[in-house]
C-alpha positions in Angstrom: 0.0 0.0 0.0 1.3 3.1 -1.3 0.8 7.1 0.4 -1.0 9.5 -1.7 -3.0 12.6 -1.1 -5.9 13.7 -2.6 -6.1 17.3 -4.2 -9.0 17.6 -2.2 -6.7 18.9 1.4 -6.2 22.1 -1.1 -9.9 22.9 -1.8 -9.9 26.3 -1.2 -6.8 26.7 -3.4 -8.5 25.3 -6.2 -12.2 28.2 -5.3 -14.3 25.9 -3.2 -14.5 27.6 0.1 -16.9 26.7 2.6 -19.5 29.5 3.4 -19.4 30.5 6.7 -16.2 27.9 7.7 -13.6 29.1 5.5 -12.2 31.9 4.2 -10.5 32.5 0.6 -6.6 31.7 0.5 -4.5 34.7 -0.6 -3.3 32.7 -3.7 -5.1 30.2 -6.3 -3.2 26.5 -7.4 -3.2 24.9 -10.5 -3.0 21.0 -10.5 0.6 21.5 -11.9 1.3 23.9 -8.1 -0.6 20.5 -6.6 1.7 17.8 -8.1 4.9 19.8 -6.9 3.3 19.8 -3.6 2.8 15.9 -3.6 6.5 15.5 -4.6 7.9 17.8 -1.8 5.7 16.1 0.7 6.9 12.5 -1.0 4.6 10.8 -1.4 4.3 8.2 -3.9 0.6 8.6 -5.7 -2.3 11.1 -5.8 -6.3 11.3 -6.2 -7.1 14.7 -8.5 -10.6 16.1 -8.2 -12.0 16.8 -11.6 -14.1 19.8 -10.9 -10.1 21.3 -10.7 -9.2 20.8 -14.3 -9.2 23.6 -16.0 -9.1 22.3 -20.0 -10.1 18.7 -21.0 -8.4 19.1 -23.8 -6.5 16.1 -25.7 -3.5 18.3 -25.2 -4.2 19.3 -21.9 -4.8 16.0 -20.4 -1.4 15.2 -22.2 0.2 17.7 -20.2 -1.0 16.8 -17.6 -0.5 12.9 -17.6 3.2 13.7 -18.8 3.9 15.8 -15.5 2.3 12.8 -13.4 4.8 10.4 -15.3 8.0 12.5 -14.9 6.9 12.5 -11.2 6.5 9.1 -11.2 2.9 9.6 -8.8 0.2 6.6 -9.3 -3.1 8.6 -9.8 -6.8 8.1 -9.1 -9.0 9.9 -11.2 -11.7 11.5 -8.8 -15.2 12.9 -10.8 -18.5 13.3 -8.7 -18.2 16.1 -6.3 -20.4 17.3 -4.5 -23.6 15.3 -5.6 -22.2 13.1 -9.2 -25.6 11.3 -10.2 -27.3 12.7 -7.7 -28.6 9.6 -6.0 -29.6 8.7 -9.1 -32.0 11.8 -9.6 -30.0 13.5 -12.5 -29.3 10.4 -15.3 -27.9 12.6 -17.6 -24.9 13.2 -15.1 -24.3 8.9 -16.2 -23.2 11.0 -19.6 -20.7 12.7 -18.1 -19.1 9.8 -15.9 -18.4 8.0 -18.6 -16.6 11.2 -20.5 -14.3 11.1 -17.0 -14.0 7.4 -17.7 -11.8 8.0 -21.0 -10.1 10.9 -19.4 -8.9 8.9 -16.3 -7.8 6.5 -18.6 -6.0 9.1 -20.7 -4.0 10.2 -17.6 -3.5 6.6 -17.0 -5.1 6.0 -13.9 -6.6 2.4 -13.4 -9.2 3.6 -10.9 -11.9 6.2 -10.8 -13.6 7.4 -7.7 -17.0 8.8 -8.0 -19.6 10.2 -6.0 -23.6 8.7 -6.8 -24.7 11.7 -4.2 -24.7 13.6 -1.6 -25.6 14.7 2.0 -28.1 16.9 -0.1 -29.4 14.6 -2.4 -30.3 11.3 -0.3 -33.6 10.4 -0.3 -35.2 9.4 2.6 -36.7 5.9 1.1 -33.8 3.5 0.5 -35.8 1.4 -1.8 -36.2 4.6 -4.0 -32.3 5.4 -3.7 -31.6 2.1 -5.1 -34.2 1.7 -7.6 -32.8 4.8 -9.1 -29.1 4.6 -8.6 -28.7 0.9 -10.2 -28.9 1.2 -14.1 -26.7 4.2 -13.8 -24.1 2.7 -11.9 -24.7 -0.4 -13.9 -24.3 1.1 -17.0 -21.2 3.2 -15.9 -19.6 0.1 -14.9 -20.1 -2.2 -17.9 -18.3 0.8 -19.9 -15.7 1.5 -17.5 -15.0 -2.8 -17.7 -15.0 -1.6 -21.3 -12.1 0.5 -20.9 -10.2 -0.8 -18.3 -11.4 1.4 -15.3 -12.3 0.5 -12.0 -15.2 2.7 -10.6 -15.1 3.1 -6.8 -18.1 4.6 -5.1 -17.2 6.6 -2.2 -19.3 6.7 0.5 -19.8 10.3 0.2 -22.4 11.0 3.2 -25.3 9.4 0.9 -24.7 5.9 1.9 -24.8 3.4 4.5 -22.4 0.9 4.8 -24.9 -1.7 4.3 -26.7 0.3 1.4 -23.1 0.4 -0.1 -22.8 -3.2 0.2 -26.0 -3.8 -1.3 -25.9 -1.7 -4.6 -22.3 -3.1 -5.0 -23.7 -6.8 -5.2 -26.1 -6.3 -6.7 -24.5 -4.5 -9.8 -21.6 -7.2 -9.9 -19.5 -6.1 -11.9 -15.5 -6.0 -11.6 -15.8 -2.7 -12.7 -17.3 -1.6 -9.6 -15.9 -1.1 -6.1 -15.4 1.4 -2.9 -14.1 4.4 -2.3 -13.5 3.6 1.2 -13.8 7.3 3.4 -12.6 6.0 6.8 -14.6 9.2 8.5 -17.6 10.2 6.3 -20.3 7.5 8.0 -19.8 8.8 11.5 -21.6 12.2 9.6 -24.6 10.0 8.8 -24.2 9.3 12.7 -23.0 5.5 11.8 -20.6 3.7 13.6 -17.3 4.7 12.0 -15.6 1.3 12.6 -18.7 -0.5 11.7 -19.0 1.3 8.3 -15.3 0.8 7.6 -15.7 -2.9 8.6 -18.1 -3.5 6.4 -16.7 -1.9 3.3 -13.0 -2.7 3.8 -13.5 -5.8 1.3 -14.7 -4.0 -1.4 -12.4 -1.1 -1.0 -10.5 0.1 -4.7 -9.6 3.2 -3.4 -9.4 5.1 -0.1 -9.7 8.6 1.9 -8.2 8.6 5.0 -9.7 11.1 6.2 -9.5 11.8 10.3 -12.7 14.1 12.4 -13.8 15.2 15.8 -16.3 16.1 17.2 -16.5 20.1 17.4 -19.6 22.3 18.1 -23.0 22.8 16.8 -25.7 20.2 15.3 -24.1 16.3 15.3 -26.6 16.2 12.1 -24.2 19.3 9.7 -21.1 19.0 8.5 -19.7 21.6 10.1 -19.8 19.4 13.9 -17.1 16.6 12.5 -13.9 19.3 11.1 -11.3 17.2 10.0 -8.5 17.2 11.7 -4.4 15.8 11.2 -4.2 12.0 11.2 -4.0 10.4 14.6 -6.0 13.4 16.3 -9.5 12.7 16.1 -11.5 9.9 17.0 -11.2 7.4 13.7 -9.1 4.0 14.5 -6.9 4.2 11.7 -4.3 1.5 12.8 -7.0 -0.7 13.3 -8.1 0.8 9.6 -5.3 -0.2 7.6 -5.1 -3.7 9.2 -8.0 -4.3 8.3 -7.5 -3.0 4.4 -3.9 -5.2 4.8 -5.8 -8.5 5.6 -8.1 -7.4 2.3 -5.1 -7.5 0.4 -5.9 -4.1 -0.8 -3.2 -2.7 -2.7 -4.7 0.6 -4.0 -3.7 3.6 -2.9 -3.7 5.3 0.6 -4.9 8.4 -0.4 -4.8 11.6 2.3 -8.0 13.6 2.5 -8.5 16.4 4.5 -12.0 18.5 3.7 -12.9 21.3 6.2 -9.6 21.7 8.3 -10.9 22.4 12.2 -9.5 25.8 12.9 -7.5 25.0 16.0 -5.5 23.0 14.2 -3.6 25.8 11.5 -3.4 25.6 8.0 -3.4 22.7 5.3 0.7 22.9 5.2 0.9 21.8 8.6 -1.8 19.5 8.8 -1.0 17.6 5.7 2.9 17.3 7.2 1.2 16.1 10.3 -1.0 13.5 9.2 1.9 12.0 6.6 3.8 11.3 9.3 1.5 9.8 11.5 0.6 7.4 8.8 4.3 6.6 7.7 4.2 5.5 11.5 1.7 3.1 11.9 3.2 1.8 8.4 6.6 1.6 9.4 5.0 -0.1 12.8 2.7 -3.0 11.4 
């Protein structure tokens, strides 16, 4: 299992800002500024967020896959965020996952995490949730076998563990995996080992991704700030032994969302968290 980060811990770089929790950074990035980061940080792959590219372009995406190679970072393709198919209310978004599908493998990355929703978009029936998400994710996955892409559904604050489980069986497809958030579930108020218990086996890709509980509404976002790794109240040792007796070999991908603000800026939190995991690694 390889360290990565996910462009994601640089949000706010990249214009997302959250209203009322963030502020604006002084500077923008560019996924070029983000790949020099992940090289001075060492680590040995990254997850880029789609919503960051800029072009799509043939020669674009060369650029960009050529950089990647010269750095010599394994990459997973992230496209979805914040709602993707919208628990399968918007079908048309299925269009546009499969145009990411030949752009991740343009870049050259193997696996694809996307999002089927969001906090915002689950409905309360499950039965409904399901009956609308499957032929998407069905048909995203029987083209992304087509191509050579491995989809990995992150649970994304839309989904159950079990709920997860169950649309992943019942699709069936090699194509079609987990993006395994090790924090998100404890924001639908589920058991955070539970949830990453139960979705460990079908994990293709990962956020580790640590919280704690801070102020406010347990039900909003803004109660479970992420914080470094190894500071909040997710059992990542147990975590990754759990991934290493899955024989998961994807990517250990960094992911910090909204930073809490006691804890200073991405820099130090990302620095923080890297060497907590390279830790536990070096430990088990």
């Amino acid at each position: 299992m390889k360290i990565a980060i996910d462009s994601y811990c640089y949000h706010r770089y990249f214009g997302e800002v959250y209203p009322d929790l963030e502020h604006p950074p002084s500077h923008r990035m560019t996924l070029e500024g983000f790949i020099d980061r992940a090289i001075a940080v060492g680590v040995e792959g990254v997850s880029i967020e789609s919503f960051m590219l800029d072009d799509d372009s043939p020669q674009r995406l060369a650029e960009l896959r050529q950089r990647l190679d010269e750095a010599g970072l394994e990459r997973v393709w992230a496209w979805g965020h914040p709602d993707g198919l919208a628990s399968g209310a918007r079908p048309e978004a299925a269009e546009a996952l499969c145009r990411h599908v030949d752009i991740a493998r343009t870049l050259g990355a193997d696996v694809m995490r996307i999002c089927a929703g969001g906090r915002r978009t689950r409905p309360s029936s499950w039965q409904e949730h399901k009956r609308a998400l499957l032929p998407l994710l069905t048909q995203a996955s029987r083209y992304a076998e087509d191509q050579g892409v491995v989809l990995a559904v992150e649970n994304h604050v839309d989904l159950l563990a079990d709920e997860m489980v169950e649309l992943i069986e019942t699709v069936d497809s090699p194509a079609l995996g987990v993006c395994l958030d090790t924090a998100n579930n404890l924001r639908l108020l589920e058991d955070p080992m539970r949830a990453i218990e139960t979705l460990a086996p079908y994990a293709k890709a990962t956020h580790l991704k640590d919280v704690t509980a801070y102020r406010g509404d347990p039900k909003t976002f803004a109660f479970w700030p992420s914080v470094p790794l190894g500071q909040g109240v997710i059992d990542l040792p147990r975590t990754l032994q759990l991934l290493k007796q899955q024989d998961y070999r994807g990517l250990l991908v960094l992911e910090i969302d909204y930073l809490h603000p006691d804890h200073g800026d991405e820099e130090r939190a990302i620095e923080r968290s890297l060497t907590y995991l390279r830790g536990i690694l070096g430990a088990s």
